[in-house]
DOKOL-754950 format. One record per residue (C-alpha): residue number from 0; x, y, z; residue in three letters. Coordinates in nm, 3 decimals. Example, Ala and Ser with C-alpha at 12.3 -4.5 7.8 and 13.67 -1.06 7.14 Angstrom:
2
<0 <1.230 -0.450 0.780> ALA>
<1 <1.367 -0.106 0.714> SER>
END
This chain:
124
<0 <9.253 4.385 16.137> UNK>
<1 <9.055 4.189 15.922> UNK>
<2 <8.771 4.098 16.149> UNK>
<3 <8.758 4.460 16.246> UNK>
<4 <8.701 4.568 15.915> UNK>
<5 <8.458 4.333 15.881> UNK>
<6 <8.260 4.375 16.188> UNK>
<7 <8.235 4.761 16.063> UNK>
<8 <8.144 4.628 15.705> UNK>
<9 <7.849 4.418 15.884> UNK>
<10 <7.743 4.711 16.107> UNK>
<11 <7.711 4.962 15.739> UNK>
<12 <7.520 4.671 15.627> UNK>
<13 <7.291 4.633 15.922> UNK>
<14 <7.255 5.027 15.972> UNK>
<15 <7.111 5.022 15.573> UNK>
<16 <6.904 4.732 15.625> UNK>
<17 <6.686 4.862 15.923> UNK>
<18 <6.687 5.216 15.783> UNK>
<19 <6.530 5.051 15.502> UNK>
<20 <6.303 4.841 15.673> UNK>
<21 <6.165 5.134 15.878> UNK>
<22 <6.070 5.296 15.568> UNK>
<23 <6.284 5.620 15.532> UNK>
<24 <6.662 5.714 15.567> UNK>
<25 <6.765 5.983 15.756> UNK>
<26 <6.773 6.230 15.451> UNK>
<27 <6.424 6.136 15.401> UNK>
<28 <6.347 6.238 15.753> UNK>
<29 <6.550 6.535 15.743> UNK>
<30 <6.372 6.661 15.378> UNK>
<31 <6.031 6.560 15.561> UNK>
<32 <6.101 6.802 15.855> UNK>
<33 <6.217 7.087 15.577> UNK>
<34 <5.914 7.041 15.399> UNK>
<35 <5.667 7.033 15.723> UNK>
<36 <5.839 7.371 15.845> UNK>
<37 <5.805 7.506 15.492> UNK>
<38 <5.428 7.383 15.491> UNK>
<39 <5.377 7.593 15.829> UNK>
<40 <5.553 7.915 15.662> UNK>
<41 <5.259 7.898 15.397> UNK>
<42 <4.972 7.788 15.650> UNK>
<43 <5.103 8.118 15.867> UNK>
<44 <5.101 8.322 15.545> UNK>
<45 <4.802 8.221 15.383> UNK>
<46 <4.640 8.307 15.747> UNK>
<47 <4.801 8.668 15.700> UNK>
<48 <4.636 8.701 15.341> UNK>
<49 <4.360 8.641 15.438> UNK>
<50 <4.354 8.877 15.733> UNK>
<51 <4.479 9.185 15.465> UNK>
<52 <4.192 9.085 15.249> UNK>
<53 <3.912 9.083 15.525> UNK>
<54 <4.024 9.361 15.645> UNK>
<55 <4.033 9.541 15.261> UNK>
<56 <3.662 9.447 15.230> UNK>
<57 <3.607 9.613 15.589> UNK>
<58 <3.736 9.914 15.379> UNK>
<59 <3.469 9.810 15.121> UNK>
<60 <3.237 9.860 15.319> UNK>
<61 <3.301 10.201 15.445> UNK>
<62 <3.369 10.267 15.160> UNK>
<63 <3.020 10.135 15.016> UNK>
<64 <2.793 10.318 15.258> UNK>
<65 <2.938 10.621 15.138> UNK>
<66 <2.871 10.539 14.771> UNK>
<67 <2.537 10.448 14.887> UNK>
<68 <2.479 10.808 15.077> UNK>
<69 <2.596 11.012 14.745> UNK>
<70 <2.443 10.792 14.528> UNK>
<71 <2.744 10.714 14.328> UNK>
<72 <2.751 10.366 14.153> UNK>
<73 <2.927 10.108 14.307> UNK>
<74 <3.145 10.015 13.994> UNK>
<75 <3.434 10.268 13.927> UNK>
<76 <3.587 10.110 13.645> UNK>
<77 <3.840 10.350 13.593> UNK>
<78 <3.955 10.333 13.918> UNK>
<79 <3.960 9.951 13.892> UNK>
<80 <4.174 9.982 13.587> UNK>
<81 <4.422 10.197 13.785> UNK>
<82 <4.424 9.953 14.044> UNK>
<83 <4.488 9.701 13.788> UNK>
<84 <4.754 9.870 13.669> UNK>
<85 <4.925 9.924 14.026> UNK>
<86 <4.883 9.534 14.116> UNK>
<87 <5.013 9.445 13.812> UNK>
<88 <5.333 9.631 13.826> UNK>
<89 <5.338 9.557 14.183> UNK>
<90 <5.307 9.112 14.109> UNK>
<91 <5.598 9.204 13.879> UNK>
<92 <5.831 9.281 14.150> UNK>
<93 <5.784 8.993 14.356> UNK>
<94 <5.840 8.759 14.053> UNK>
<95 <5.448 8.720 13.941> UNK>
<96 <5.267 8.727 13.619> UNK>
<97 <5.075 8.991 13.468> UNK>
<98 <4.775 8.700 13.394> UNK>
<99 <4.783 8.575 13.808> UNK>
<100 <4.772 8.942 13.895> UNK>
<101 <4.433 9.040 13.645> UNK>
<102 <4.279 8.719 13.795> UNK>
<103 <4.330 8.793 14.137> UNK>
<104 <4.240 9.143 14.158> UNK>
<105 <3.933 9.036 13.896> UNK>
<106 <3.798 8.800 14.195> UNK>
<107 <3.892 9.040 14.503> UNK>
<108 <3.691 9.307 14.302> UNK>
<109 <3.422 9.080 14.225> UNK>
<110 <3.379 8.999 14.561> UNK>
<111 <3.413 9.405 14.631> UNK>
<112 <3.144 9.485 14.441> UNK>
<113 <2.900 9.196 14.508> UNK>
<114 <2.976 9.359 14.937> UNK>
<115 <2.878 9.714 14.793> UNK>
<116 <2.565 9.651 14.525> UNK>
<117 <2.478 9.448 14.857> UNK>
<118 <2.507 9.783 15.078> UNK>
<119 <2.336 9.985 14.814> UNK>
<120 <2.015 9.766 14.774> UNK>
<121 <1.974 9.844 15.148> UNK>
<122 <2.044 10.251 15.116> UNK>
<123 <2.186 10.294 15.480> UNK>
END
């Protein structure tokens, strides 16, 4: 009995040592694979943001060519503020501030109105 317990005691002790020497145990490895998957979630849904927003400034640019026809500025700011408004009550549902909202929708709008003053310099 005793050499059987310590034949297991000297296999633990073995197991530990090359799980050490290779670098990682196996929770390591496990919480490695986790985080790789959760890494690919993102990747997939930062590919999918950026498909909504290139396909928003598509819109943009519809929408710009009209503004450029009727001669109606390309900054709305009351419509901004309303959309604003929307995307901030909107981040608040999904757990996000008020601050990352306005600075978001600041830069997509930015970047909205840079594509129309762009359309109206050339007056389709």
């Amino acid at each position: 009995m005793k050499n059987t317990f310590l034949v297991f005691i000297i296999t633990l002790a073995a197991i530990a040592i090359a799980d050490k020497a290779d670098g990682q145990s196996p929770s390591t490895n496990t919480t490695d694979t986790v985080l790789e998957n959760k890494r690919k979630d993102i990747d997939s849904l930062d590919r999918k943001l950026f498909e909504v927003l290139g396909a928003r400034e598509r819109v943009v640019r519809e929408i710009g060519v009209y503004k450029a026809r009727h001669h109606i500025a390309p900054l709305q700011a009351a419509r901004f503020q309303k959309v604003l408004e929307r995307g901030i009550e909107a981040g608040k549902k999904e757990g996000l501030s008020a601050e990352f909202v306005t600075e978001m929708l600041n830069a997509i709008h930015k970047e909205s109105l840079r594509i129309e003053e762009a359309i109206s310099d050339d007056k389709p």
